[in-house]
C-alpha angles and dihedrals in degrees: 000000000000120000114188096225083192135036132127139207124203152160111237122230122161095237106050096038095047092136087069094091130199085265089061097050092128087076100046106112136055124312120199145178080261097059091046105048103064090056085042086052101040098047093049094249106156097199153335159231121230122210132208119245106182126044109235130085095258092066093040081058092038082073106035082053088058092043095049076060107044131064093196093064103086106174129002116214105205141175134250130154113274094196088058111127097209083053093119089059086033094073100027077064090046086057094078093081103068081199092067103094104158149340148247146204128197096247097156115115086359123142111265090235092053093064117340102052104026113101103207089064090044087062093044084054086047092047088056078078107070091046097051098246120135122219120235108213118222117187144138119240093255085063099054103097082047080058108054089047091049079046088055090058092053115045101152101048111105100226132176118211108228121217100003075279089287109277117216094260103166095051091044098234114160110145107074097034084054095059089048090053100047075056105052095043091053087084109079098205080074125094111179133217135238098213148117095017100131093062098051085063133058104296110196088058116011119138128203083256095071085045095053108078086048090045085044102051085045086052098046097047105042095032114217085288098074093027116099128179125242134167098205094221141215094009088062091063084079086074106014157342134277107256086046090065084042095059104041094063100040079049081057092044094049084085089064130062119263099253082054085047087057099047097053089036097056115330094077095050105048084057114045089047092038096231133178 
């Protein structure tokens, strides 16, 4: 079985996807449950889990409506606002779609003091908890010590890191980003995604080589127990397929043994997200 832990759906309008450049053209348009389920089917992938994009309800209910209508979605990660100060009725009211499993912020190249300092949202992420709901971690890897001190405020809290917090591939930095993992993954409560990792190379010309060491310290820090696959579609399509995607990390996982391939294809996964 294959569980995609990452994907996304949107529809595409030039303000609210901005970040989508004009060297990113090649996603600039919509993304559906239709473009996705021929490659799911034809790559043998079982299930996913979609992941919000934009931070407001309507997108957070985009998803759960695919999802409502597709098998194949498994678990939807939202977004709603965690310093909200109805937030307790807020996700009582959330609890109604049995397919919302978790939720996510863009934390990445945000100020410290708007998330991961700030302790009003520290206490939205705490009171997950008590819902049920886990919490998907987007950073960049100079915010990675920030991280591990916005991890020590919430132990309880089950979290999944997106995106191996984007290492800086192109430029070949490891070292530092090393340190920081060993550091993340020292609190338990943290999977960790395999995901987005093509586009944080070049990617007009990256190998698996030049993935490897990142794959490898992932790998050596949160053990095949804490690690999920995700292709990060459709935004991968900027530097590559998705098989492509696929293949890279079951070419990882040959190293390992195939009840330690299952767990980090789709095991993983289905538990951490509690899906059916």
């Amino acid at each position: 079985m294959i569980i995609d832990a990452h994907q996304h759906f949107w529809r595409y309008d030039p303000v609210g996807y901005a970040w989508i450049n004009d060297d990113m053209k090649a996603i600039r348009r919509d993304f559906g449950p239709a473009d996705l389920k021929p490659m799911l089917d034809r790559y043998g992938v079982d299930g996913t889990v979609v992941v919000q994009v934009e931070e407001k309800n309507e997108d957070t209910l985009f998803m759960l409506d695919h999802a409502e209508r597709n098998d194949f979605i498994k678990g939807v990660v939202g977004w709603t606002d965690l310093t909200s100060s109805r937030l307790e009725d807020d996700l009582r009211s959330w609890k109604r779609y049995g397919k919302l499993k978790g939720f996510r912020a863009i934390m990445q190249g945000a100020p410290d003091d708007r998330f991961l300092t700030n302790k009003v949202f520290q206490a939205g992420v705490r009171k997950l908890h008590d819902f049920g709901y886990t919490y998907d971690v987007l950073i960049y890897h100079d915010q990675m010590a920030s991280t591990a001190r916005f991890l020590e405020k919430c132990p309880d809290q089950p979290m999944i890191l997106d995106h191996i917090a984007k290492p800086a591939i192109r430029d070949g930095e490891i070292r530092k980003w090393r340190e920081h993992m060993k550091l993340l993954a020292s609190f338990p409560n943290l999977h960790c995604k395999l995901s987005g990792i093509i586009t944080e190379a070049r990617w007009d010309r990256w190998s698996y080589d030049e993935l490897y060491p990142y794959l490898e310290t992932a790998g050596e820090f949160f053990g095949t127990e804490r690690l999920c696959f995700g292709s990060d579609w459709p935004v991968c399509l900027v530097a590559g397929k998705y098989d492509e995607v696929l293949g890279t990390v079951k070419h990882f996982l040959e190293q390992v043994s195939v009840t330690e391939q299952g767990r980090v294809l789709s095991g993983n996964t289905l538990s951490f997200y509690k899906l059916h």
